[in-house]
N, C-alpha and C positions, 0 to 999 in steps of 0.2 A: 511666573510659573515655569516650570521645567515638566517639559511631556520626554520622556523616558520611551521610545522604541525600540522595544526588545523582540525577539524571534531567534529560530534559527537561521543558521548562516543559508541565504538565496532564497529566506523568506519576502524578502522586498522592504525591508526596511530605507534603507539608503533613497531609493524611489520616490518611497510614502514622506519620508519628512523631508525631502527638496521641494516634493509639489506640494505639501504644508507651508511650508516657506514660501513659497510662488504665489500661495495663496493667504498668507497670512502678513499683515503689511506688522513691519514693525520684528518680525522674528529673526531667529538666528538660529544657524545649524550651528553645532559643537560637533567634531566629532572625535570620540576618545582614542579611535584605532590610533590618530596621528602622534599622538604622544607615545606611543608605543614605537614607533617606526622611528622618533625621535631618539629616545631610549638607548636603541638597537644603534643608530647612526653613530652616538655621543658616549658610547659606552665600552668599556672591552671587552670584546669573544665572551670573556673568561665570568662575566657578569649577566652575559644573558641566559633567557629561561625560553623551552621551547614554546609557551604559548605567555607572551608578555604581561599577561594579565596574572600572570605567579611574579610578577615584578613587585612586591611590597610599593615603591616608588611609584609607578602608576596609578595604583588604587588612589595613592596619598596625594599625588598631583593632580588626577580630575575630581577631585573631592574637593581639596582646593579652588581648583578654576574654576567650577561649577558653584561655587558657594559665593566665589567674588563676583561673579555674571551674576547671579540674584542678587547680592547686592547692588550692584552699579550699572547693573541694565534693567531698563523697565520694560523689554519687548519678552516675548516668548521664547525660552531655550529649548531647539528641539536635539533631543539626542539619541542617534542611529546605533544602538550597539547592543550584541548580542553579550549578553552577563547573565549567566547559569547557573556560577558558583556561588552556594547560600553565603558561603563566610564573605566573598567578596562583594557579594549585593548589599549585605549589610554593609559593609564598611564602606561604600560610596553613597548608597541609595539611601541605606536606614539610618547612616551619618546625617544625611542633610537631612531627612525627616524631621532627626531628632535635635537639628538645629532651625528648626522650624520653618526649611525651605519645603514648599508646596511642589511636591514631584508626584503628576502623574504617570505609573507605570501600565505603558500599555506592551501586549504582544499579539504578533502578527501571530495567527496560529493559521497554520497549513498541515494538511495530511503528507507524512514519508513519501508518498509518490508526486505529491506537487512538487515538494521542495527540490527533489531528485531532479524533474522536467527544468525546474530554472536555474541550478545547478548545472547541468548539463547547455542550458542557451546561455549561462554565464562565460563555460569555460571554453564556447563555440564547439561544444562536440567531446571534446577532452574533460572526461568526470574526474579521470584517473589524476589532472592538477587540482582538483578540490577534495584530494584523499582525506583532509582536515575539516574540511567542512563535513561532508558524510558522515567520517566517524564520530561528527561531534551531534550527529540529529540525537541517535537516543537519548542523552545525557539533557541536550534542551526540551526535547517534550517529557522526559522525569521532572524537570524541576517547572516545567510550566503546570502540569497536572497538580503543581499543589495547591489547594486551596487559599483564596485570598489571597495571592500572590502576585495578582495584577488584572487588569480590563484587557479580558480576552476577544481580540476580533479575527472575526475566520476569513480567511483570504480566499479559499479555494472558490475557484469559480468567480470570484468576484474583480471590477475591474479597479484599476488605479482610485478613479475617481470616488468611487465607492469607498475605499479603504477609507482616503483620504477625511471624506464626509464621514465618516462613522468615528475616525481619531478625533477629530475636532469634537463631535457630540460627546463621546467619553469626557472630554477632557472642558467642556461647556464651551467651547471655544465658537464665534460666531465668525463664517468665514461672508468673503462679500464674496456678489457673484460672481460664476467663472467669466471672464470677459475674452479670453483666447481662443482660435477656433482651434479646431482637432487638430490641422499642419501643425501649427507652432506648441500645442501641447506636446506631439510628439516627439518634433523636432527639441524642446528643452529636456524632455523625459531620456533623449537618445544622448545629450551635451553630459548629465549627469551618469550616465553609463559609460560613456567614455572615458570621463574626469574622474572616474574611480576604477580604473581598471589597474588591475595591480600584475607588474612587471618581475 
């Protein structure tokens, strides 16, 4: 199976499907940004696009990778990315659909002023570096509002663990129990905020 974590950008995805993983023995985080950031490393000036995901080659690469991991992995694929554009859902999501890969699509739904508060404790203070992120809220809650679109779960107020427990019930998934105490939940939760901090 492939659980699909969508939201807007400083909804918590990233978060949500590491402590999915911490908690799910056997899974595997994907995550698509990186092929993008490959792209851009491996490619000339003269071929990039201001948001990578207009990359024809990206779409067509984690389409790819994600169909060979269902193939040839038997654990859980969880993948953190924020994907808004209908044309481009379909060509990754509604591709493997329709090659009969089992992808649950869930989104982190938040209200404009939460995303905004974590957003802001993302960029430590500095919103004005996530100009990209903000301008892209409207755009993700138009395409989350459509109907049947995916397992919408509301973040606002709610904590880590929470989220956590309610993706896995979307997605039937049985987690065992939490065995870590709060220090080292936090402590792992603060390694993956580090380990994704973009330079």
């Amino acid at each position: 199976m492939i659980v699909w974590i969508n939201g807007a950008f400083g909804a918590g995805k990233t978060t949500a499907a590491f402590e999915l993983h911490r908690r799910l023995p056997g899974s595997f985080v994907y995550n698509p940004e990186d092929v993008g950031f490959f792209l851009r490393k491996n490619m000339p000036e003269a071929c990039h696009t201001a948001d990578f995901q207009d990359m024809p080659l990206w779409r067509s690469f984690n389409y790819q990778v994600l169909k060979e991991l269902h193939e040839s992995y038997d654990g859980t694929v969880i993948v953190p990315m924020t994907l808004v554009e209908p044309a481009y859902f379909e060509e990754i999501v509604g591709r493997l659909r329709e090659d009969g890969v089992p992808v649950v699509h869930v989104i982190l739904w938040a209200g404009r002023e939460t995303i905004l508060k974590r957003l802001r404790k993302r960029s430590l203070g500095r919103l004005g570096s996530e100009a990209f992120a903000v301008e892209a809220i409207g755009r993700c809650m138009e395409f989350f509002e459509r109907p049947d679109v995916g397992v919408r779960i509301v973040t606002d107020g709610a904590s880590v663990d929470q989220v956590v427990e309610r993706i896995a019930g979307a997605c039937g998934l049985r987690l065992p129990p939490e065995r870590r105490g709060r220090v080292l939940r936090r402590l792992d939760r603060l390694k993956t905020v580090v380990c994704h901090i973009r330079i």
